[in-house]
C-alpha positions in Angstrom: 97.1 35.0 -127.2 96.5 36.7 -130.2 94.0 35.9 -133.4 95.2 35.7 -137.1 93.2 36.2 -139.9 94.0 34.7 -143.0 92.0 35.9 -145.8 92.5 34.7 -149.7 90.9 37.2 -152.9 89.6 35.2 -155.6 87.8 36.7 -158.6 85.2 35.0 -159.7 84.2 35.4 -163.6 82.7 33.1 -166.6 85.0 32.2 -168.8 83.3 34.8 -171.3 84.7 37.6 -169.2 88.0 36.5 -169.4 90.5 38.0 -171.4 91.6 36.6 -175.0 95.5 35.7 -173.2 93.7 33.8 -170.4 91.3 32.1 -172.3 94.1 31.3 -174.6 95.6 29.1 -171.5 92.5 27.8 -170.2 91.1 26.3 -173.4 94.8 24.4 -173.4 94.5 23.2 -170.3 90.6 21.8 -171.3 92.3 20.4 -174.8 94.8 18.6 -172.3 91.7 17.0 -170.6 91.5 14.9 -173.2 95.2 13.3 -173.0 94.9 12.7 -169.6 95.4 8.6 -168.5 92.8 8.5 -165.9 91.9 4.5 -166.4 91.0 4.1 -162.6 89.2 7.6 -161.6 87.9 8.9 -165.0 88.7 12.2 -163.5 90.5 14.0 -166.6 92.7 16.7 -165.4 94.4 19.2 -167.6 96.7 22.0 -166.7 98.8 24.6 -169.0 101.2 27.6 -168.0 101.8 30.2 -170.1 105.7 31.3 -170.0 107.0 34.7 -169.7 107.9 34.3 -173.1 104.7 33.8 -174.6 104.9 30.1 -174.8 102.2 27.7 -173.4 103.1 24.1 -172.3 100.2 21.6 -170.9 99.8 18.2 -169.0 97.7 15.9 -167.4 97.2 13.7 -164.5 98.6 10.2 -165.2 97.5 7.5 -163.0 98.6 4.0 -162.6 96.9 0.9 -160.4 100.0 1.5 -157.7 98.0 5.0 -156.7 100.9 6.9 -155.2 102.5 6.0 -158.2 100.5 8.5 -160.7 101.5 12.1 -161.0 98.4 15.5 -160.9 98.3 17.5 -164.1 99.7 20.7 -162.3 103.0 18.8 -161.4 103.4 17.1 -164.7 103.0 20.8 -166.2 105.4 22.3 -164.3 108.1 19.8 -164.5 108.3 19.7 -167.9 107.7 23.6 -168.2 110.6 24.0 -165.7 112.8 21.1 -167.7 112.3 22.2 -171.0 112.4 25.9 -170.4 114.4 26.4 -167.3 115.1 30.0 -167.5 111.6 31.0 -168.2 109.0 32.3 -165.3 105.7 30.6 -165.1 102.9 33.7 -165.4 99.5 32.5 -165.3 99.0 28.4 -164.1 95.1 27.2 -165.3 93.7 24.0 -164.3 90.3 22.2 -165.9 88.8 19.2 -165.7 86.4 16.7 -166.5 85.1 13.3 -166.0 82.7 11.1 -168.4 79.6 13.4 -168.2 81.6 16.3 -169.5 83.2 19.4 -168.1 83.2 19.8 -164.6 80.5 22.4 -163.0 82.4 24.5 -160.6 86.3 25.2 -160.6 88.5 22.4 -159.0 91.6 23.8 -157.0 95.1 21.8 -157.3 95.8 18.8 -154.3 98.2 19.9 -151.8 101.3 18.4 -153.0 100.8 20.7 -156.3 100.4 23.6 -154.1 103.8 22.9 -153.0 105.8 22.4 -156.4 103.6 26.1 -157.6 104.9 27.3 -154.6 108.4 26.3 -155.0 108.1 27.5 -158.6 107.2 31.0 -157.2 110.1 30.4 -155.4 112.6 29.4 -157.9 111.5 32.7 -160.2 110.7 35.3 -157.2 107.6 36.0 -158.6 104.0 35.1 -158.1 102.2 32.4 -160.6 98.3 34.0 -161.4 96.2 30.9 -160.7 92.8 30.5 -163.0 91.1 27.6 -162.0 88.0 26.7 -164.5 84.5 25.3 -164.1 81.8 25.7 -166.8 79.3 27.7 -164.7 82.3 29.5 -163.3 86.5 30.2 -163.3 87.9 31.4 -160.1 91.2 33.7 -160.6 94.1 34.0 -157.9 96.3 37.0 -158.8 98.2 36.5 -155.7 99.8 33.5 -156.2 99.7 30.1 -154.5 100.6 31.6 -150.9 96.4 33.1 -151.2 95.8 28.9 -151.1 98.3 27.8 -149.2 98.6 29.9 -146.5 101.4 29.3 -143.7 103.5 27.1 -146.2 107.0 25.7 -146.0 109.5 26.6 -148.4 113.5 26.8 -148.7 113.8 29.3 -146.4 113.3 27.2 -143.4 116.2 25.2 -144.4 119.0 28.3 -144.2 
């Protein structure tokens, strides 16, 4: 039997350090916080993507009282990023959020079903989507795309 290490590189940084572009994405996706339809959980999610061709595109998480029924900020994002613009690569994916007391301390990573529709986007472009994930106190920054937080993952290729 053998041992496998899985290891993930995340940069951590305030959101001083980072540069004009990504702050550019990451103060959309806080602006998108306040949009969000979070009736049930007052957790306010807001995501943005900036396009290979310079153009940024936000969501939120919608909820609704049937829970399975709502949709995460990341997924709403994408979906309308990849409908709207369908020949355009995502580049940099950046995630904030906040409930009733204000921003949210520490970064917040996206659920697992959003790990899958970043990782089929990655797919869908050949190319890997920079993650920044924002907190007040700190933003955590995956160059390596979604495969650093979703290691082992499933994807089209298991289907040929």
């Amino acid at each position: 039997m053998k041992e496998m290490i899985l290891q993930t590189k995340v940069l951590v940084c305030s959101y001083g350090e980072l540069t004009e572009t990504d702050r550019e994405v990451v103060d959309a996706a806080r602006a998108a916080t306040a949009n969000s339809y979070a009736i049930y959980s007052h957790f306010n999610v807001g995501a943005a993507v900036r396009l290979n061709n310079g153009i940024i595109v936000s969501g939120t998480n919608q909820e609704n009282a049937a829970y399975p029924s709502g949709i995460c900020a990341e997924r709403t994002t994408l979906f309308w990023a990849n409908s709207q613009y369908p020949n355009e690569s995502v580049e940099t994916l950046a995630i904030a959020a906040r409930t009733e007391q204000g921003e949210l301390e520490a970064p917040i990573p996206p659920c697992g079903a959003c790990r899958q529709v970043i990782l089929e986007t990655e797919k869908r472009f050949d190319r890997n989507i920079r993650i920044i994930l924002y907190g007040a106190r700190q933003c955590y920054i995956i160059e390596d795309g979604v495969k650093a937080l979703l290691p082992l993952s499933f994807n089209a290729d298991f289907l040929e």
